[in-house]
C-alpha positions as CSV (number, residue, x, y, z in Angstrom):
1,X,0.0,0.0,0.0
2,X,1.9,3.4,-1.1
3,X,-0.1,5.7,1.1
4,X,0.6,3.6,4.2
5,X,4.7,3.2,3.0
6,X,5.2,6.6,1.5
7,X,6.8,8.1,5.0
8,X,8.9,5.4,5.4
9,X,9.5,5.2,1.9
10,X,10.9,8.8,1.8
11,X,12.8,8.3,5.4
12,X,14.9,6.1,3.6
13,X,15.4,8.5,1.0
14,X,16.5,11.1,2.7
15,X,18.7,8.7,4.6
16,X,20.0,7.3,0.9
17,X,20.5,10.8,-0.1
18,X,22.6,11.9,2.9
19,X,25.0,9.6,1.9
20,X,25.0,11.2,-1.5
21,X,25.2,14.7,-0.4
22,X,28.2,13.6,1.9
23,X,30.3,12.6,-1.1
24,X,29.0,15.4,-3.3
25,X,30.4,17.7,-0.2
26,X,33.9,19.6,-0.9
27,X,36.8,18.2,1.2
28,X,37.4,19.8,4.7
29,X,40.4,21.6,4.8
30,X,40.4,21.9,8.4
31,X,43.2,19.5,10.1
32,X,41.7,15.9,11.1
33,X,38.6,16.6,9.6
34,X,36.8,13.6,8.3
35,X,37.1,14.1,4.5
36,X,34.2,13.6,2.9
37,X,36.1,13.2,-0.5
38,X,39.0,13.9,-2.4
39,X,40.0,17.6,-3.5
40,X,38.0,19.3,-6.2
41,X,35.2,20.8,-7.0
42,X,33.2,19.2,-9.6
43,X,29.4,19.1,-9.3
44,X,29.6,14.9,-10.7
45,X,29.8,12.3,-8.4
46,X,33.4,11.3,-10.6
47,X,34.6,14.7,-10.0
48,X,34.5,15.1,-13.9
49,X,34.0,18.3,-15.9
50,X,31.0,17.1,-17.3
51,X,28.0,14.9,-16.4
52,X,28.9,11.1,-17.0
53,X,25.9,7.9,-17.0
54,X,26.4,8.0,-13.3
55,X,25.3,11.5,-13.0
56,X,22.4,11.4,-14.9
57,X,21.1,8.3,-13.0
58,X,21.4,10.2,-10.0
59,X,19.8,13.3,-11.3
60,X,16.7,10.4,-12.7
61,X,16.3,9.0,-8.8
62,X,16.1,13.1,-7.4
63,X,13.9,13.9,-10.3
64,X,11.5,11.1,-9.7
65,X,11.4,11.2,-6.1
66,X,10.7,15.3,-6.8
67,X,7.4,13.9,-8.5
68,X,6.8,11.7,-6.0
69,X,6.8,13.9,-2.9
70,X,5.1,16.9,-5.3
71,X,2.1,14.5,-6.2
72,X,2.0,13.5,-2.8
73,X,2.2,16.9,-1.5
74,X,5.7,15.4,1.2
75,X,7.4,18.3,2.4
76,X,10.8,17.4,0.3
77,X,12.7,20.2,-0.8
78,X,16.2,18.5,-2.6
79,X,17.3,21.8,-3.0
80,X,17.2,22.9,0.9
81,X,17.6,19.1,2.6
82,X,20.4,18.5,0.0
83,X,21.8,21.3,-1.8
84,X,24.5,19.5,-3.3
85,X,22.6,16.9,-5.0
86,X,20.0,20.1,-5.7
87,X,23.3,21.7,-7.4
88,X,24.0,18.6,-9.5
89,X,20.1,18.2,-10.6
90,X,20.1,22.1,-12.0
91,X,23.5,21.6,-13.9
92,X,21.9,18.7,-15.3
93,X,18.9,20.7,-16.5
94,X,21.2,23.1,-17.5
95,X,23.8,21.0,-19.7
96,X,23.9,22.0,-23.4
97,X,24.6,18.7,-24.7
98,X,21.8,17.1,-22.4
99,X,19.2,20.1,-22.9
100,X,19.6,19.5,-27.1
101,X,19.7,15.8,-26.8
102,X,17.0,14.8,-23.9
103,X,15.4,17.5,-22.4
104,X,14.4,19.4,-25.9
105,X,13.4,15.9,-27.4
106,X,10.1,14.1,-27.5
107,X,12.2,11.7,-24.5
108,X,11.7,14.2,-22.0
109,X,8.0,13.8,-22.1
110,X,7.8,9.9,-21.5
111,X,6.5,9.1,-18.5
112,X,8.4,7.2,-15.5
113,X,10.1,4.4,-16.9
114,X,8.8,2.3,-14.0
115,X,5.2,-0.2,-14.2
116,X,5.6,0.9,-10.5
117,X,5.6,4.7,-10.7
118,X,2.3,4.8,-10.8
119,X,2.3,7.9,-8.3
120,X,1.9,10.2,-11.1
C-alpha cells in the first residue's frame, strides 16, 4: 500500500540521499577533519568536468522522487535538505549537450520508466 509506506518510503530516501550529499560535499580543509572526498570541485559524483551515465542516474532518482513527494504533497525540498545533490540536478537541466539531446526531445516527455511509478 503506497499511502501507508510513502513516510517510510521517503525516510529512507533522505537517509540514501545523505550519503549522496556527503560525497558530493567539498573536502574539509580543516586538520583531522573527516574528508568527505578527495579535492576538487566538480558538481559529478566522478569529479569530472561534465556529467557522466552515473550523473544522470542520480539526477533520474532526485527527479522522480521530486514527483513523487510533489504528487503526494511530502514536504521534500532537494534543494534545501540536499543542496549538493540540488546543485548537481540544476547543472543537469542546464547542460547543453543534455538540454539539445534529452530535455528538448520528445524523451523528455515519456512518463516514468517504472510499471511501479504509478504515483503520477
Amino acid at each position: 500500500n503506497l499511502d501507508a509506506n510513502k513516510t517510510n518510503h521517503m525516510n529512507n530516501v533522505r537517509r540514501n540521499f545523505a550519503k549522496l550529499e556527503a560525497w558530493l560535499a567539498p573536502a574539509s580543509s580543516e586538520p583531522g577533519a573527516k574528508r568527505k572526498r578527495d579535492e576538487g570541485s566538480s558538481l559529478y559524483l566522478l569529479k569530472t568536468s561534465t556529467p557522466t551515465p552515473a550523473d544522470f542516474h542520480l539526477f533520474e532518482m532526485i527527479d522522480q522522487h521530486m514527483t513523487f513527494a510533489s504528487s503526494h504533497k511530502n514536504d521534500f525540498d532537494v534543494t534545501t535538505e540536499f543542496p549538493n545533490l540540488g546543485r548537481l540536478h540544476e547543472a543537469i537541466k542546464r547542460d547543453p549537450k543534455l538540454k539539445a539531446a534529452y530535455f528538448d526531445s520528445d524523451a523528455a516527455s515519456y512518463p516514468i520508466n517504472n510499471p511501479q511509478a504509478n504515483f503520477f
